[in-house]
Backbone as CSV, one residue per row, in Angstrom:
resi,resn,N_x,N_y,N_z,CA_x,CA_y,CA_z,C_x,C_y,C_z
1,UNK,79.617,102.383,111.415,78.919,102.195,110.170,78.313,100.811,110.157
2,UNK,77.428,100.800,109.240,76.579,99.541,109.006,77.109,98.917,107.952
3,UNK,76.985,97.891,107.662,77.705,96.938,106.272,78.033,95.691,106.330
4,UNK,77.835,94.810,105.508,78.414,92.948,105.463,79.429,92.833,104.787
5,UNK,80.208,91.934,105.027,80.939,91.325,104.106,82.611,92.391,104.180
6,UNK,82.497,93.638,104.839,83.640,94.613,104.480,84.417,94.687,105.980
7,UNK,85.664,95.615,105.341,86.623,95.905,106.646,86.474,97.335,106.595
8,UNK,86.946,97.739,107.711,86.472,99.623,107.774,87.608,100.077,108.678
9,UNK,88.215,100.949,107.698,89.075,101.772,108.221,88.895,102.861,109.103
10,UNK,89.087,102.787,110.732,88.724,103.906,111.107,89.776,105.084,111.160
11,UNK,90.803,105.216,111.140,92.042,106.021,111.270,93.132,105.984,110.349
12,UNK,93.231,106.826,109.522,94.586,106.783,108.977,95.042,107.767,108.598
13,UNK,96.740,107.883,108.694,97.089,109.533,109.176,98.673,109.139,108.761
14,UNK,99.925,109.712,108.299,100.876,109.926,108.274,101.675,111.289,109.101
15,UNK,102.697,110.967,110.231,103.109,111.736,110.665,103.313,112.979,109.750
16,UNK,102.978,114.430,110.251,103.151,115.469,109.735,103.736,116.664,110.219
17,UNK,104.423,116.345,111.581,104.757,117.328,112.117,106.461,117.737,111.970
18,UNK,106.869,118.573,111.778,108.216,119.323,111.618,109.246,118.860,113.074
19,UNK,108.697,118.520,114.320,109.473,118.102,115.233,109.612,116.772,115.620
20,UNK,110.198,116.272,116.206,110.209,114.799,116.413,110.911,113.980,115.263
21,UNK,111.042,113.070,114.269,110.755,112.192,113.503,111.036,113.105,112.235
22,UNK,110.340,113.728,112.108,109.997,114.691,111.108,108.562,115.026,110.216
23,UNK,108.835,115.227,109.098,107.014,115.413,108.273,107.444,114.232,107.212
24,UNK,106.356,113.109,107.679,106.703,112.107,106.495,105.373,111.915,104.936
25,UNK,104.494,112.998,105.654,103.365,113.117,104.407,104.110,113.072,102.952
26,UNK,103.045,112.831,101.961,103.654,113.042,100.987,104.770,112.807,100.305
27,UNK,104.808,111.090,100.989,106.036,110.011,100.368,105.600,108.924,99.982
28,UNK,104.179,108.871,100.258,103.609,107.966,99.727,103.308,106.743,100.836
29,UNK,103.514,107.074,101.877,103.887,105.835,102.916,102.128,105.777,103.644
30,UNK,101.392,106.502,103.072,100.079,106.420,103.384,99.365,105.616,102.399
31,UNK,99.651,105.630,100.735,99.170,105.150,100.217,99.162,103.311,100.332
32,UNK,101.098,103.319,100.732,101.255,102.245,100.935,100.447,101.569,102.277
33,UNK,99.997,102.369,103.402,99.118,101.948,104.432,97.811,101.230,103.736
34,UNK,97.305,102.079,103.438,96.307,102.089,102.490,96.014,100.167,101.600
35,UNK,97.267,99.790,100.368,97.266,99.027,100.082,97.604,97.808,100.670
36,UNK,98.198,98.131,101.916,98.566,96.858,102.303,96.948,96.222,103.215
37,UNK,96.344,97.242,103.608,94.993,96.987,104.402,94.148,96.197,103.462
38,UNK,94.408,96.819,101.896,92.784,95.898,101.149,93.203,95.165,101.012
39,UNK,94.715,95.020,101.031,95.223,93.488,100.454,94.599,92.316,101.047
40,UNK,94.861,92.956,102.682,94.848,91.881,103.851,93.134,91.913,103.844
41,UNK,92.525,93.027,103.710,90.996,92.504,103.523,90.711,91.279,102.571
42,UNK,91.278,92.178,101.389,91.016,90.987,100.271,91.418,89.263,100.789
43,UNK,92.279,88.948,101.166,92.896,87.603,101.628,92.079,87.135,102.571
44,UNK,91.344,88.001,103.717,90.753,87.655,104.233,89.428,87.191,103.987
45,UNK,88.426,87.797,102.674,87.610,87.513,102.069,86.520,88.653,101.923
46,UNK,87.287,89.808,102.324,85.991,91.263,102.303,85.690,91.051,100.599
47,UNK,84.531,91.346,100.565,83.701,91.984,99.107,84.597,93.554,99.594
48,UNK,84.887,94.264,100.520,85.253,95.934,99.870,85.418,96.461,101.374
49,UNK,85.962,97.513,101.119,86.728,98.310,102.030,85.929,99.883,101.933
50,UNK,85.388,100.019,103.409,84.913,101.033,103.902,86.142,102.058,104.975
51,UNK,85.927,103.294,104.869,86.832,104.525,105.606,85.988,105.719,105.881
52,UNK,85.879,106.439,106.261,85.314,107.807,106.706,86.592,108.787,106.634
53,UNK,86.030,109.546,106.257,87.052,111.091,105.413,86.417,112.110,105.987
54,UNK,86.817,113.260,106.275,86.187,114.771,105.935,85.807,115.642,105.015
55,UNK,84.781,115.773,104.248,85.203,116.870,103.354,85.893,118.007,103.601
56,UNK,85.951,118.392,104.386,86.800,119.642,104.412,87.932,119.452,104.337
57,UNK,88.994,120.408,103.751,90.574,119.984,103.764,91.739,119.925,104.444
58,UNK,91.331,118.874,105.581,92.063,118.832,106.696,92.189,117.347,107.165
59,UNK,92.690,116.897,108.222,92.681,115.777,108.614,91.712,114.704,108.001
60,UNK,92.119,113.486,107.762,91.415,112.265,106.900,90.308,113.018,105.987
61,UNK,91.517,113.404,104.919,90.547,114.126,103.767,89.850,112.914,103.451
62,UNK,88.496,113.302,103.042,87.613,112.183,101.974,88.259,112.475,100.832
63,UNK,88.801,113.300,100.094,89.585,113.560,98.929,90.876,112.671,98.491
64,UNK,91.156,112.263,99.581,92.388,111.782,99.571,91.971,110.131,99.490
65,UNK,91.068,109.631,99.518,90.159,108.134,99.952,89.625,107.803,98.149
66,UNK,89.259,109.231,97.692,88.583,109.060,96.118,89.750,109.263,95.686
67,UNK,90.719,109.873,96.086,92.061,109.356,94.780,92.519,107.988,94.637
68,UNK,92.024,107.372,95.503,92.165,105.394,95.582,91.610,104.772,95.410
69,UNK,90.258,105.155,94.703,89.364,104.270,93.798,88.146,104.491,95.087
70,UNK,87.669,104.917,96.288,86.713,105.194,96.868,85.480,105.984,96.926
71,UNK,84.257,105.850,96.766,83.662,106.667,96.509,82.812,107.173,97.587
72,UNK,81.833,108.090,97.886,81.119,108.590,98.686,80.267,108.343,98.884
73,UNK,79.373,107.440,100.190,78.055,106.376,99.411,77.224,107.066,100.892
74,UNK,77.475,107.978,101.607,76.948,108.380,102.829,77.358,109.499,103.001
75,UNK,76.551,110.539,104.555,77.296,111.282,104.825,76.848,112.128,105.888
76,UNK,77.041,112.625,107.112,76.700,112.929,108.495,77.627,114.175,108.905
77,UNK,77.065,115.399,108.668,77.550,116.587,108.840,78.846,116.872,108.118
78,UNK,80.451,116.825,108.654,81.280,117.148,108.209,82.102,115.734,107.453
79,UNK,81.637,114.416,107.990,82.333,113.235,107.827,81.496,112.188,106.693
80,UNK,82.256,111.987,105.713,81.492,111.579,104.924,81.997,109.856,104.610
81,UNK,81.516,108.972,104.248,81.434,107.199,104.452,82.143,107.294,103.008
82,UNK,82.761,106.065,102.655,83.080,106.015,101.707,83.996,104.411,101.282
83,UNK,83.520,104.383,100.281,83.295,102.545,99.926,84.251,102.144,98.451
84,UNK,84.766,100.728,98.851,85.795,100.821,97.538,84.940,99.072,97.340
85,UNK,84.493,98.735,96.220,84.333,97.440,96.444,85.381,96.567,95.419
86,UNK,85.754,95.321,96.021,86.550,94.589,95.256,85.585,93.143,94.890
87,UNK,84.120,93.088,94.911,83.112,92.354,94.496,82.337,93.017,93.837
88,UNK,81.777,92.550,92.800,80.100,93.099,92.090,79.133,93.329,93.182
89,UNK,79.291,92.038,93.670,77.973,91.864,94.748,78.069,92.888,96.171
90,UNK,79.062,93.745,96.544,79.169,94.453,97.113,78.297,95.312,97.509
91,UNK,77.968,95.423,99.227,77.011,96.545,99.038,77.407,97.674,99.916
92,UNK,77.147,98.942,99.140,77.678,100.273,100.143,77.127,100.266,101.758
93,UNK,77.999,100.657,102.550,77.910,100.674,103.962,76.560,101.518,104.219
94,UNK,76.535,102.220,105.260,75.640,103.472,105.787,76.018,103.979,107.008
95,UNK,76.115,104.480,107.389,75.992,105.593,109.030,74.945,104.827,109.708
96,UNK,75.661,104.830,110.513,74.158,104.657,111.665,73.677,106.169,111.731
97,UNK,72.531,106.385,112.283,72.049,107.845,112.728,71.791,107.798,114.202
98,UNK,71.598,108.323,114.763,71.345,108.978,116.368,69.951,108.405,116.667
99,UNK,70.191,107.723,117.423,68.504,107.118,117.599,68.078,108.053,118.749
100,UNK,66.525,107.746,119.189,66.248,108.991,119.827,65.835,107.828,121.930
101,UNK,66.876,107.178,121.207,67.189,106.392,123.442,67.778,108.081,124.115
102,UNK,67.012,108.141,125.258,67.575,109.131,125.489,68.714,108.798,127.163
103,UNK,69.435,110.360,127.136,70.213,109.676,127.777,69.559,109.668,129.518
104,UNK,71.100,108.850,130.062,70.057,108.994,131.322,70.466,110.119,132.518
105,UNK,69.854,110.812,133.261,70.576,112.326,133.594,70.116,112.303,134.624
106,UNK,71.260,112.265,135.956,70.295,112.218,137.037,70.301,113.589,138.095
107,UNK,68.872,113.821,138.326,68.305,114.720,138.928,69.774,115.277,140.162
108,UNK,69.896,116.337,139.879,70.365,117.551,140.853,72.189,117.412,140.743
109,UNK,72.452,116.908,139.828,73.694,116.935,139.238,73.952,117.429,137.919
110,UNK,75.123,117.616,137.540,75.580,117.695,136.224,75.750,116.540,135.887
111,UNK,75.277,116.397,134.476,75.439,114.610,133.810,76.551,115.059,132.987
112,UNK,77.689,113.994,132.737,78.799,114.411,131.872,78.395,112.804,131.463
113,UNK,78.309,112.383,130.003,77.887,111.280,129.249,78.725,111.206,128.378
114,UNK,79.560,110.541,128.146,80.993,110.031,126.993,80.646,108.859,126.369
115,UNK,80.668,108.843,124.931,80.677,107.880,124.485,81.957,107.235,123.890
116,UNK,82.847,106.503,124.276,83.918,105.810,123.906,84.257,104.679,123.123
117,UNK,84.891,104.400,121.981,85.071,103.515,121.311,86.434,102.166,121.980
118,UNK,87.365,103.591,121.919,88.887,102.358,122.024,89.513,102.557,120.907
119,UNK,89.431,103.266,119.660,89.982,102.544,118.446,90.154,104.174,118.104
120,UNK,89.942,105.097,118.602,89.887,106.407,117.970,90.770,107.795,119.548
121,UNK,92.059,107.490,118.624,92.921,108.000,120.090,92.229,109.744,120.161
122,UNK,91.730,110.511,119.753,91.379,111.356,119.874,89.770,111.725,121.062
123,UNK,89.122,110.741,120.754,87.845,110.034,120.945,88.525,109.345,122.844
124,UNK,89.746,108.768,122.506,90.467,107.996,123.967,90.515,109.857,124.899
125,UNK,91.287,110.229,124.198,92.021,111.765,125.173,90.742,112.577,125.959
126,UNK,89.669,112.746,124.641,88.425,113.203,125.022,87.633,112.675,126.673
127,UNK,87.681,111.524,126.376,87.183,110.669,127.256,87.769,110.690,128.447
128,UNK,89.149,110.665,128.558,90.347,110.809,129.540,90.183,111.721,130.455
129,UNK,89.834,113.291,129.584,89.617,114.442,130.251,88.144,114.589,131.026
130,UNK,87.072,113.912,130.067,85.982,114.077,130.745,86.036,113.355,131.809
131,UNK,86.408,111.999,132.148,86.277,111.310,133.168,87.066,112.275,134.665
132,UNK,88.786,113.139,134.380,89.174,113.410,134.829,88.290,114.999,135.836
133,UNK,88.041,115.747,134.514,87.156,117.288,134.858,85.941,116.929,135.597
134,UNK,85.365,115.534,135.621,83.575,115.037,136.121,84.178,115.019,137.774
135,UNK,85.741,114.120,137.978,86.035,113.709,138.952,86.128,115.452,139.828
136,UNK,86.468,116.197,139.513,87.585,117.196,139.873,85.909,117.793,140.901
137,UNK,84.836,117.474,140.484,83.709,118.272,140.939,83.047,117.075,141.905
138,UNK,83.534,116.093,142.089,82.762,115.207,143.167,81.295,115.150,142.964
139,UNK,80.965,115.112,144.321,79.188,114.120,144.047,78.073,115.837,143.147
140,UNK,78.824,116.716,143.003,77.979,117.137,141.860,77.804,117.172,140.585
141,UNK,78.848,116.010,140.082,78.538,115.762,138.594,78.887,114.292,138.554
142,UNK,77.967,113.623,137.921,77.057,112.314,137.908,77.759,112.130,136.298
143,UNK,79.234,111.392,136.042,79.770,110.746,135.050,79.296,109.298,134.448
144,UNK,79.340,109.447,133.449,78.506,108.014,132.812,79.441,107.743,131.461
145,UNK,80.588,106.397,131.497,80.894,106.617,130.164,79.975,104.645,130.095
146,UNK,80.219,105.368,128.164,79.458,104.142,127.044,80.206,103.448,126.421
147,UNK,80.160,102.401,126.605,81.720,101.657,125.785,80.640,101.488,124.644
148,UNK,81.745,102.071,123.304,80.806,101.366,121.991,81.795,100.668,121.503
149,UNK,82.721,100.018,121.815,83.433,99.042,120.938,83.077,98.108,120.807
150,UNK,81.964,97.774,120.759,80.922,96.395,120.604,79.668,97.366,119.165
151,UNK,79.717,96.230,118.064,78.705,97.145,117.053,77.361,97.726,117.607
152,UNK,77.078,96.194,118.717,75.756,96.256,118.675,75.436,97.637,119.669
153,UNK,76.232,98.267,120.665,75.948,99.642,120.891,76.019,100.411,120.497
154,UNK,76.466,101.033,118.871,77.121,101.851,118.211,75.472,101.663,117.608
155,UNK,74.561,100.819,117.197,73.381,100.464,116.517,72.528,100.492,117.597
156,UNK,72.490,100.272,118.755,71.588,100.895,119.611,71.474,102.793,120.022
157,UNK,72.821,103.009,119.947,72.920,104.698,120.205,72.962,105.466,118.947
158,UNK,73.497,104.945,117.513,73.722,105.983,116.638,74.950,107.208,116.756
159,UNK,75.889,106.198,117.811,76.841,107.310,117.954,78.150,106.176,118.345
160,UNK,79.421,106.526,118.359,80.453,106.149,118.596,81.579,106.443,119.292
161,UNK,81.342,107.788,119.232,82.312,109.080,119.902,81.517,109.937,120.189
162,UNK,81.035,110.605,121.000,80.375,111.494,121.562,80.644,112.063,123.214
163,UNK,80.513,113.475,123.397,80.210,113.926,124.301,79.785,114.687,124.843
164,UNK,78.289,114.476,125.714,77.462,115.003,125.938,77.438,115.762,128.103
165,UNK,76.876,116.988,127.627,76.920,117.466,129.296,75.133,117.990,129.130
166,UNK,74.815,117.510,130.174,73.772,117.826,130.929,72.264,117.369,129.321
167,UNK,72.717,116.496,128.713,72.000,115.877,127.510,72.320,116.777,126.313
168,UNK,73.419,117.492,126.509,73.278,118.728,125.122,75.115,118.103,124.638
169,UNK,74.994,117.945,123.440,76.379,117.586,123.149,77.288,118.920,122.729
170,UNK,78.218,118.296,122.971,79.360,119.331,122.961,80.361,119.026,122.032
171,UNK,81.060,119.532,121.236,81.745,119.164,119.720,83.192,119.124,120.827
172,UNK,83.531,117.923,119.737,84.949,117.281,120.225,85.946,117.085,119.368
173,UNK,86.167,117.719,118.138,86.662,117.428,116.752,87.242,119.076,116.700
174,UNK,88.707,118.853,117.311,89.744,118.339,118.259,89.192,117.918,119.423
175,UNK,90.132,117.038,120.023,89.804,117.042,121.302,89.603,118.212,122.101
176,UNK,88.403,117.857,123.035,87.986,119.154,123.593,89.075,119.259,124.898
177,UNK,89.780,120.812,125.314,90.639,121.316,126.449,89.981,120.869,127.865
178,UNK,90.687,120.530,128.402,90.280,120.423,129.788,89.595,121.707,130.428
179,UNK,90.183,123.002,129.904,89.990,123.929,131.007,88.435,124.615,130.150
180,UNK,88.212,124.079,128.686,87.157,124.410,128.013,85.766,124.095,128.208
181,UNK,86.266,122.206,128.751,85.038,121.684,129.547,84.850,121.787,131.168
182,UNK,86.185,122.150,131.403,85.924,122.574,132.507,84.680,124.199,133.398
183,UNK,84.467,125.064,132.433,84.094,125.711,132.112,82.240,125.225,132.278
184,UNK,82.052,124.550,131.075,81.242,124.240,130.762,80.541,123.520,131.652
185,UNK,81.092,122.723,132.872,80.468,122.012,133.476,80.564,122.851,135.201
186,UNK,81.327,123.739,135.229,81.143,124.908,136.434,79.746,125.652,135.921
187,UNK,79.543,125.950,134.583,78.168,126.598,134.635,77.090,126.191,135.067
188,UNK,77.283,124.136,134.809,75.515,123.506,135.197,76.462,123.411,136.553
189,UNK,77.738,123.709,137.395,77.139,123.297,139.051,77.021,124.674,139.883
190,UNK,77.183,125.839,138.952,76.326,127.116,138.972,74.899,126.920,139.231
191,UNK,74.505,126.649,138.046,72.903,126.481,138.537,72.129,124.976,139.101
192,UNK,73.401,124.586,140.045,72.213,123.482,140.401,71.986,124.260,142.240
């Protein structure tokens, strides 16, 4: 996201699963995540606190972001931006959008193109597998990952997490299966 002056939450999640540890949702130990972050924004000197939610009702509800004083000031298919300010002078974030750099794909291979952050373990696993499934096919698929944990590539590409085969992206929200992309990338060394 784009924005001055703010901190931006990219992840936040309370264990929920029945094995391990147990299901700790719904004790409040998220909210408390939650407050202790603007605090430390605030101290630090943010005008306001930016997060990204889903609308849909599942993982990092945006629903769950507007029960904490956040509102909805953006929004890019299923994931919607969302801004709490603790200044007047505050100004709502934005999305970057997808600029049209295209990628680079080289002739008589499969291109497998990852875009990687660092900060988004789902986004890490993704990446993990593609690098692993690109390897598994040797010199016929031509791997390229993008580090965006730097803003200024996230504002040159319009993307943060992404992954793309043969320039056509491929949805990763879950992480995508090994044996799913695996698949996918036996078809382009089918037709090369």
């Amino acid at each position: 996201m784009d924005g001055s002056g703010l901190y931006f939450i990219p992840c936040i999640w309370v264990h929920g699963h029945k094995q391990g540890r147990g299901n700790f949702q719904g004790r409040g130990m998220g909210s408390a995540l939650l407050a202790a972050a603007e605090e430390d924004a605030r101290a630090l000197g943010a005008k306001g606190m930016a997060a990204w939610g889903l609308w849909l009702p599942f993982w990092m509800k945006a629903s769950w972001f507007r029960r904490h004083g956040y509102r909805s000031v953006d929004r890019i298919g299923i994931a919607s931006l969302l801004f709490k300010p603790f200044e007047a002078d505050a100004r709502p974030p934005r999305w970057f959008r997808r600029t049209a750099k295209p990628l680079e794909l080289t002739p008589g291979r499969v291109n497998v193109t990852c875009f990687v952050n660092g900060w988004c373990g789902a986004g890490d696993l993704t990446a993990e597998r593609a690098r692993r499934v690109a390897g598994e096919f040797g010199e016929q698929v031509a791997f390229r990952e993008i580090d965006t944990s730097e803003h200024a590539t996230v504002a040159e590409w319009g993307l943060a997490d992404a992954l793309f085969v043969d320039g056509k992206r491929v949805m990763t929200g879950p992480p995508i299966s090994p044996e799913r992309l695996r698949k996918i990338v036996q078809k382009g060394v089918a037709r090369l």
